[in-house]
C-alpha positions as CSV (number, residue, x, y, z in Angstrom):
1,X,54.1,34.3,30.2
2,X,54.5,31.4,27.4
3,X,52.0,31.8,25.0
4,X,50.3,28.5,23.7
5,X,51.9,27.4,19.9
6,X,49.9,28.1,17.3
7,X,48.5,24.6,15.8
8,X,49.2,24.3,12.8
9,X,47.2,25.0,9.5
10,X,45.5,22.1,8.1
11,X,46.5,20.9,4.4
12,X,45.0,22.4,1.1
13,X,43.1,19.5,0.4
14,X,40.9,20.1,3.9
15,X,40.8,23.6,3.6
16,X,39.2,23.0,0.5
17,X,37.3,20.1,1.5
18,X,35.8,22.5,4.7
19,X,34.7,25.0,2.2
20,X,32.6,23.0,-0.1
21,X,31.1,21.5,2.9
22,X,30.2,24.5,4.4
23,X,28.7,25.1,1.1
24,X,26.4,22.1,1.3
25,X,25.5,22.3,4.6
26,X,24.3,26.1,4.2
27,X,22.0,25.1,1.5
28,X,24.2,26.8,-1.1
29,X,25.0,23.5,-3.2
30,X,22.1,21.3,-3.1
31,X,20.9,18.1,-3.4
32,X,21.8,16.7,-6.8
33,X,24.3,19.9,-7.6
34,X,27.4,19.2,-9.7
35,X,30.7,20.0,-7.1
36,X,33.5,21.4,-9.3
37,X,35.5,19.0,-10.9
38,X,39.7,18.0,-10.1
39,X,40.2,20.8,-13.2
40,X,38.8,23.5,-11.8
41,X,39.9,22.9,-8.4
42,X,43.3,22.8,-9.5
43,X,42.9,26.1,-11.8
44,X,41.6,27.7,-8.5
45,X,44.0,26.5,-5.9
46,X,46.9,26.4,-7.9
47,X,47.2,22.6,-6.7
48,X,48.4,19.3,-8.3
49,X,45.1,16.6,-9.4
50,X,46.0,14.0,-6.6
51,X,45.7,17.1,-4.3
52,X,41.9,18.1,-5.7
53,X,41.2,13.9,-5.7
54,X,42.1,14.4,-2.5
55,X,39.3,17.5,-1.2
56,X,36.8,15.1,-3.2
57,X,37.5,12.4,-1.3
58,X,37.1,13.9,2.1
59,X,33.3,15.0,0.7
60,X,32.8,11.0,-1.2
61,X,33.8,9.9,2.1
62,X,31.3,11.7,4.6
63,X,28.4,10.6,2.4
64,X,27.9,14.3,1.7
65,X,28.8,13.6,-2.5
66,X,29.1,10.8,-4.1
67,X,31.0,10.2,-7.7
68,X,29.5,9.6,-11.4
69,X,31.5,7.2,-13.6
70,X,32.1,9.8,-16.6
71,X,30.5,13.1,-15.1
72,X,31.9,14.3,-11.9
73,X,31.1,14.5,-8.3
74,X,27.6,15.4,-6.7
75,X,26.0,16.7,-4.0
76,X,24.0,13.7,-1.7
77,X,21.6,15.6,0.8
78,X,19.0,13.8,2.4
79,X,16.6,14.8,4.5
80,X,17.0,12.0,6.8
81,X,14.3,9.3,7.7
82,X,13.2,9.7,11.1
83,X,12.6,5.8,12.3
84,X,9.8,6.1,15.5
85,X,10.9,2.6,16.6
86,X,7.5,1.7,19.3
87,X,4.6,4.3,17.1
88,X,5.4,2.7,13.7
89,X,5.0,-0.9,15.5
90,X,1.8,0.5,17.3
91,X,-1.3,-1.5,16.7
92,X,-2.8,1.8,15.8
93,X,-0.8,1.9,13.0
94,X,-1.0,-1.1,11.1
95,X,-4.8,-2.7,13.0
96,X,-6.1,0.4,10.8
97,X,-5.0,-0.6,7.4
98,X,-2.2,1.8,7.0
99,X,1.6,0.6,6.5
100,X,4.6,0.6,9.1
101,X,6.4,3.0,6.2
102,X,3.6,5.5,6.6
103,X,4.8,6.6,10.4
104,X,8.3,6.4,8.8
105,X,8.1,8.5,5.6
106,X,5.1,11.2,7.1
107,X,4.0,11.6,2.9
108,X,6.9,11.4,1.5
109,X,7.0,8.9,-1.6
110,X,8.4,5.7,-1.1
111,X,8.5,2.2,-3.0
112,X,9.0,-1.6,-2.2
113,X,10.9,-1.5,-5.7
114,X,12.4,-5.2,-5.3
115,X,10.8,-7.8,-3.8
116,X,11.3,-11.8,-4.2
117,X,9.5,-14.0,-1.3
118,X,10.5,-17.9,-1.5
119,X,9.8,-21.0,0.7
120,X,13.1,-22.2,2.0
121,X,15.0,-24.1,4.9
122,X,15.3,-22.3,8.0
123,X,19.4,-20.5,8.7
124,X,19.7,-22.4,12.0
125,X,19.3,-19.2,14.0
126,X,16.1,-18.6,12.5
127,X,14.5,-22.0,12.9
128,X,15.7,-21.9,16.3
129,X,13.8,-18.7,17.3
130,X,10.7,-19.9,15.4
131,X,10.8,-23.0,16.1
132,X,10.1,-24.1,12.1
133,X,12.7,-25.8,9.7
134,X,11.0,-24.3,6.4
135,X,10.4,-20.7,6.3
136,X,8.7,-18.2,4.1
137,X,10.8,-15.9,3.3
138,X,9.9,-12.2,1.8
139,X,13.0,-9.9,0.4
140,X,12.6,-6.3,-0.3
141,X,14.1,-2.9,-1.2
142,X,13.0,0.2,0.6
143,X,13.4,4.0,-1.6
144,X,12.7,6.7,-0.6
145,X,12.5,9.7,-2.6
146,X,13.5,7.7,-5.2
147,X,17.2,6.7,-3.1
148,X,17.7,3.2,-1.5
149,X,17.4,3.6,1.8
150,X,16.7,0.1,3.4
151,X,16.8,-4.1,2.7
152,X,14.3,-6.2,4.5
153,X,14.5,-9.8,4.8
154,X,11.3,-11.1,7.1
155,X,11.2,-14.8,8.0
156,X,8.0,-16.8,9.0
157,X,7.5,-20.2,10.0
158,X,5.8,-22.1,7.0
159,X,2.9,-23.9,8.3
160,X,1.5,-20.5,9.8
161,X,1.3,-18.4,6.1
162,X,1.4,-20.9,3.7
163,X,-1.8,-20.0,1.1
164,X,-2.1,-16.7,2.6
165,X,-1.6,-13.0,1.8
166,X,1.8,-13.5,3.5
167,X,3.4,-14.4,0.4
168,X,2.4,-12.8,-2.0
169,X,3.7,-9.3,-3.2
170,X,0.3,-7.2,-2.1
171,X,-0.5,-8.1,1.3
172,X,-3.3,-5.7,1.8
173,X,-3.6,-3.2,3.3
174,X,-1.8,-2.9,7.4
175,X,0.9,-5.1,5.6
176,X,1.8,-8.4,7.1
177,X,1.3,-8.2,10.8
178,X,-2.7,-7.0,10.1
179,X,-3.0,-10.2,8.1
180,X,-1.2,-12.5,11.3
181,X,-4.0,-10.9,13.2
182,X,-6.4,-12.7,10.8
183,X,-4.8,-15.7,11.2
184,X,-5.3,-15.1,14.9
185,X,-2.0,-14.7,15.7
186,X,-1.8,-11.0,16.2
187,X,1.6,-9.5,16.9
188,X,1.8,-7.9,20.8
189,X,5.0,-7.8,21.7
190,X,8.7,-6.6,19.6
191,X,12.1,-6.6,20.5
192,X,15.0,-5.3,18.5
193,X,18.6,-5.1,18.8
194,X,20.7,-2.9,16.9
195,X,23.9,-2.6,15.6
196,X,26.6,-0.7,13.1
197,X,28.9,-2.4,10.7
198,X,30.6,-1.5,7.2
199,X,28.3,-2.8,4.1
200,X,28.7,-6.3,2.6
201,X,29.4,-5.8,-1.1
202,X,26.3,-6.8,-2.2
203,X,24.6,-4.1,0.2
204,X,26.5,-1.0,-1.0
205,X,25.4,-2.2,-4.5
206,X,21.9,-2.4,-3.7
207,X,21.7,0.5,-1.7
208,X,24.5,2.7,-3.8
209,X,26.2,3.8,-0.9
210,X,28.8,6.2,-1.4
211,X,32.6,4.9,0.1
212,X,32.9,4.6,3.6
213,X,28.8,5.2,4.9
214,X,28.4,2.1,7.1
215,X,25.0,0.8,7.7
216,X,22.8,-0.3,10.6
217,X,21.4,-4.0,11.2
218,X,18.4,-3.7,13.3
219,X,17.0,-7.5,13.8
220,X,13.1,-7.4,15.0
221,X,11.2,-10.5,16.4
222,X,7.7,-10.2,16.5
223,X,5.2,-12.4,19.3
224,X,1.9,-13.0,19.9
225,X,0.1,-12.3,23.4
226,X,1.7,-15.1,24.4
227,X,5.3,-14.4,23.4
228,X,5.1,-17.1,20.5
229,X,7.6,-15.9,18.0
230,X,6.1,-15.4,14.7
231,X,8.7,-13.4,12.4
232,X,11.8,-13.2,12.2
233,X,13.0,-9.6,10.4
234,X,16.7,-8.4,9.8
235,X,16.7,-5.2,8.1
236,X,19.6,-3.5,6.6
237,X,19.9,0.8,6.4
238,X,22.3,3.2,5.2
239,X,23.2,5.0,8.3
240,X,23.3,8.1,6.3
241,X,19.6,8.5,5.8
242,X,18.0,7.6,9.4
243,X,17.3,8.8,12.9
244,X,16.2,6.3,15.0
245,X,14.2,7.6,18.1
246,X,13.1,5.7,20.9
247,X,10.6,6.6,23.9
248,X,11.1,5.5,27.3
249,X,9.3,5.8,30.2
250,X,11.6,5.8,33.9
């Protein structure tokens, strides 16, 4: 009887890659923790550096360490976000004064820790699902536990929230769909598409994403009763730190 072949052993650089990642997923090198550095590795392993750059690499590129100009290579652990998509939208949620971010985070901290809102002219898909050629236009970073975790770019039409809470940085409290309910024009209805791409370069700066995480675009369009579209939201998340979890009914 022909035995099967024996596959072969994987290179250095991935046994030594495997290892450290066991080590991080077992808790043993936490969040924050210093990996060893190319010198060490190569004193262990008896390798050459572009072998150790190598076993870093494979870590950098998972999103499970990420690199220090001038320091070395750390641990990234984080515990991941876990994005309700219909309870955080629930009336319940925001019609009580409390934010969307507070069914997201469950207590942990988190900060809007750049914002800029501006009246400008409509991107043509914009205007066309609004139906408004000038827009208000709020821009903000999410953090989490002190890590970027999300960019938010929410588009009104103009007439609706000019001289309103809308734009300005503290919308009070239930955020900006409680305040479209005082404007009569409560949201009802959401739909969102979602979809995974590689960062732009100005997104893995703001969001100091590690080489190779992608991120997901989730675009949300809010309506009244009636279906009358009244924001237009793209939001931008490094994949590494969400779950997004969906009910459906048959």
């Amino acid at each position: 009887m022909q035995q099967s072949p024996v596959p072969p052993e994987p290179p250095i650089y991935r046994r030594i890659a495997d290892g450290l990642r066991e080590a991080i997923l077992s808790g043993e090198l936490r969040d924050g923790d210093r990996l060893p550095g190319e010198n060490a590795l190569m004193a262990e392993y008896g390798i050459a550096r572009a072998t150790a750059r190598q076993a870093l690499s494979v870590l950098i590129n998972e999103g499970l360490a990420v690199p220090r100009r001038g320091s070395g290579v750390y641990v990234r652990q984080f515990r991941p976000i876990r994005r309700h998509g219909s309870r955080r939208l629930s009336r319940q949620q925001w019609g009580r004064g409390q934010a969307i971010w507070d069914s997201d985070t469950t207590g942990r901290p988190y900060t809007v820790d750049e914002i800029t809102i501006d009246r400008e002219a409509a991107e043509e898909a914009v205007a066309r699902v609004l139906n408004s050629v000038e827009v208000w236009v709020r821009r903000r970073r999410y953090s989490v536990d002190g890590r970027p975790v999300q960019l938010a770019v929410s588009h009104f039409p103009a007439a609706l929230v000019e001289d309103t809470p809308i734009i300005g940085e503290d919308t009070g409290p239930g955020g900006v769909y409680a305040r479209l309910g005082d404007l009569g024009h409560t949201p009802a209805h959401f739909t969102e598409e979602v979809r995974a791409r590689m960062p732009h370069p100005h997104e893995t700066v703001q969001l100091d994403l590690p080489a190779g995480t992608p991120v997901m675009v989730i675009c949300r369009i809010a309506y009244t009763e009636d279906w009358v579209p009244v924001e237009v939201n793209e939001m931008i998340l490094d994949a590494a730190a969400y779950v997004l979890h969906y009910d459906f009914d048959s």
